[in-house]
N, C-alpha and C positions, 0 to 999 in steps of 0.2 A: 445669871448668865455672864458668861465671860465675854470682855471686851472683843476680841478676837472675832467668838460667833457673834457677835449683834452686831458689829460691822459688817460680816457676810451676810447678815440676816437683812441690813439695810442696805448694800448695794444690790443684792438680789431681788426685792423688793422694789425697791427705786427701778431697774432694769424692767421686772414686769409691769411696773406703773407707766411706765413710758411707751412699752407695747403696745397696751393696749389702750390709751389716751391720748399717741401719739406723742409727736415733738412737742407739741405745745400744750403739751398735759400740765406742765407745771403751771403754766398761767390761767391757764381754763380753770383749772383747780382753784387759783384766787378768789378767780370772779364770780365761781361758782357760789364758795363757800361763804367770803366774805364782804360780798356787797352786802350792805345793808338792806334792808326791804321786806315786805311781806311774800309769805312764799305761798305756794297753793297746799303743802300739805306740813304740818305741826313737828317736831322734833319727838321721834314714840311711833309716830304714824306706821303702822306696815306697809307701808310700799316705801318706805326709805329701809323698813328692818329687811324688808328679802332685798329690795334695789341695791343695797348696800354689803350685802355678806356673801362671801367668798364662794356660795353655790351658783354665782349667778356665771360662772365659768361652766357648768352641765351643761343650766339651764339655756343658755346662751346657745350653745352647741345643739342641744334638742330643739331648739325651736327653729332653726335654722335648717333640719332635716327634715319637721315638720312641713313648714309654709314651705318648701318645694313642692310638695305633692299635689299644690294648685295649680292647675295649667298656667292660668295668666300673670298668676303670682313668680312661678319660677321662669317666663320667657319674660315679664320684666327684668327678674334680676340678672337673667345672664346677657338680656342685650343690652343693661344699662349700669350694673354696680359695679363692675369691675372686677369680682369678688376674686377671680384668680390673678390679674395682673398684679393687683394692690391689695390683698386680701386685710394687711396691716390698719392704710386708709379705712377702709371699709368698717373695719372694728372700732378702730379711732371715733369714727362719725357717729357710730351708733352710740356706743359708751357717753361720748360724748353729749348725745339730743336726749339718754336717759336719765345723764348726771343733772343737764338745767333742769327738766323737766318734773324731776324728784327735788332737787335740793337746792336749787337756783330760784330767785326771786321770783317772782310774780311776771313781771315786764319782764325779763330774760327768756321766763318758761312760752313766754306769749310771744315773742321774739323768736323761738325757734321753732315753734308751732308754725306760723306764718314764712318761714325760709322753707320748710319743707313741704310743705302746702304749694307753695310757687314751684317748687320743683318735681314737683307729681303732676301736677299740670301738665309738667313740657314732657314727661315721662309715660308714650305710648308708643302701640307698634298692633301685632299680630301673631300670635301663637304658631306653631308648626303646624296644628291641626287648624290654621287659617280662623281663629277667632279673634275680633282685634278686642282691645286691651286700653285700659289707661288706668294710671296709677293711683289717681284721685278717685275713680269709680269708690262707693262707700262701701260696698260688699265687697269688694277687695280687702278694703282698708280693712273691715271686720275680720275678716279672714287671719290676716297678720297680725289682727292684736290680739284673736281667742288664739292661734297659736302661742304666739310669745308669752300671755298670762299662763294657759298653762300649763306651760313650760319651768316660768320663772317660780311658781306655787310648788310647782311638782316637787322640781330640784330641791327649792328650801325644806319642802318637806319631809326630803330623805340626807338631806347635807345641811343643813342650815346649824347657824350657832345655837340659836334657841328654839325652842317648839312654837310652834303657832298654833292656836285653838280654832276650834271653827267659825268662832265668831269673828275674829283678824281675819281668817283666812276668807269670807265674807266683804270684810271690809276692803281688803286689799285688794280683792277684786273692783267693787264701787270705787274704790281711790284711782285703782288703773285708767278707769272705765273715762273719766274726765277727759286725762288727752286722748284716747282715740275720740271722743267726740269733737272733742276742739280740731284735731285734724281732720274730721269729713264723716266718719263711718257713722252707721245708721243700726239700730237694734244692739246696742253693745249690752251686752250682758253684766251684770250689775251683783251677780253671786255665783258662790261654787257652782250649786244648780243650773244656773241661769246658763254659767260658764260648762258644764258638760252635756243641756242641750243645743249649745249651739256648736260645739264638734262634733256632735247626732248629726245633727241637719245637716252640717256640711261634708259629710261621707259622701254624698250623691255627686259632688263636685271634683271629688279627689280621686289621684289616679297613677298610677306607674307612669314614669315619661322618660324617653333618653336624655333629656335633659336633667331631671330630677336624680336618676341613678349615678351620673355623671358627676353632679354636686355633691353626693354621699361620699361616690369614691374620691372624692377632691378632698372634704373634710375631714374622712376616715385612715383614707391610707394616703395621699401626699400632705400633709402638714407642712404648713410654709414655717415652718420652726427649726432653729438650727437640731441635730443630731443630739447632744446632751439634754433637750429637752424632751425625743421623742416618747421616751419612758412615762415620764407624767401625762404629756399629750395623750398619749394611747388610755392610757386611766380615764381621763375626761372623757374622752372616746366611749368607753366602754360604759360607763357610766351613762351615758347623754341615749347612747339605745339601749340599755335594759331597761331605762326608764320610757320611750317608747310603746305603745299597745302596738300588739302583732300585729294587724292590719295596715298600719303605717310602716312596718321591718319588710310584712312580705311586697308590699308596691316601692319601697328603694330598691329591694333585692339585698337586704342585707339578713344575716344571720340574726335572728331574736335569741336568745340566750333562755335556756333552760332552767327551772329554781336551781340546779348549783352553779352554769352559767351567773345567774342575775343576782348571787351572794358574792360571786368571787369580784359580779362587777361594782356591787355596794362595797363590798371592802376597798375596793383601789378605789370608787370617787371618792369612800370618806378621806381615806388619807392622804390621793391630792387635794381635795378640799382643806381638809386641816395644814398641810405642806401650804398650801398660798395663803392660808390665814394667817398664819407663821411667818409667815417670808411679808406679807404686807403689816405686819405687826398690831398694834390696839388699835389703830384709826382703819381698820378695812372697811370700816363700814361707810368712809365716805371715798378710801380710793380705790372701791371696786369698780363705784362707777364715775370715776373718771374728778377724785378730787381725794384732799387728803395730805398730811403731811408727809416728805418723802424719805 
């Protein structure tokens, strides 16, 4: 590689690392990686291999489409995350409480277990269809972590650097399964299995909402990204709902993609996925989520 591209390759790289880690990416990064200490999960573990590799850009995006289509779940987030004022923040935060809680010590990971536990607390209200809501409720809490698992499984298993067998992909569910219990929820699903009857069960729960459709179109078509990047955005995009099952596309309102739809959209996630592997260089595996050399 020429001097030339590997400088663009690491100010590009640097540039997304700080997006989505925010300003203080670089120091979170430190503390992350190099305090000393026991961690909750082994250096090999699968949920550092998917937490860490450069599909967790779909996956991210899909889960985020998904946990709208709970009533309580999406009139939390829009009357309390901020997600279109500071949508940046928002990213930051999350990245951020996956990075301790993957690759951050033991006391760090338990340190921010307990910050967001106090802050689910203070986080309730009432739905449009007048149901109230709190953050900390554990079927909630369940809700947003079988989404986001799988989400994060999905993704890597159509983008990911290396195959995962179903014995990892097993595990990595039981490894996930830890902090949602640490943070409150109740029946966490513990395997693949375990993990596709409990988005069974909770179909009865789920539902089209103008609020929900509203966040799709927020995600899908205003990208808070400058212009030059919309290209690759729209990739992830497309990607993050062909990955989708159609009864979640038709309650967004969004188009599900047809098999040559849903090839055309594997081929753009793979190659934004390989483009930001590239662009974050051989350490992506720790500054995906939010640590790493820059």
């Amino acid at each position: 590689m020429s001097v030339s591209l590997s400088s663009v390759r690491d100010r590009a790289g640097t540039e997304l690392f700080l997006r989505v880690a925010g300003p203080d990416g670089l120091a979170q990064r430190d503390r992350i990686h190099l305090t000393p200490g026991p961690r909750w999960y082994l250096p090999g573990s699968p949920i550092r291999t998917v937490h860490g590799d450069a599909s967790m850009f779909v996956g991210g995006m899909r889960a985020l489409l998904l946990q709208s289509l709970h009533p309580a779940a999406m009139a939390a987030v829009a009357a309390h995350s901020g997600y279109k004022g500071d949508p940046w923040g928002r990213l930051a935060r999350t990245s951020t409480f996956l990075a301790v809680t993957t690759f951050g010590t033991a006391d760090d990971a338990q340190a921010a277990i307990d910050r967001v536990r106090a802050v689910h607390e203070r986080i309730r209200g009432t739905t449009p269809e007048g149901i109230a809501y709190v953050a900390s409720d554990p079927t909630l809490l369940r809700w947003v972590h079988v989404a986001e698992v799988d989400s994060f499984l999905r993704a890597y298993r159509l983008y990911g650097q290396h195959r995962i067998d179903a014995v990892d992909a097993d595990r990595y569910v039981a490894q996930a399964a830890r902090v949602a219990v640490a943070l409150g929820a109740e029946r966490v699903p513990t395997s693949v299995t375990e993990l596709a009857f409990a988005l069974r069960e909770f179909r009865t729960a789920l539902g089209p909402s103008a609020a929900a459709r509203e966040a799709a179109d927020f995600l899908l078509h205003e990208p808070p990204v400058p212009r030059t990047l919309r290209p690759a955005y729209a990739g992830l995009a497309r990607a993050a709902v062909a990955s989708l099952p159609l009864w979640a596309c038709e309650q967004l309102g969004v188009r599900h993609p047809g098999p040559v739809g849903r090839a055309g959209a594997r081929v753009a996630g793979g190659a934004v996925t390989r483009l930001i592997r590239w662009m974050l260089g051989p350490d992506d595996a720790r500054r995906v989520a939010g640590g790493g050399r820059p």
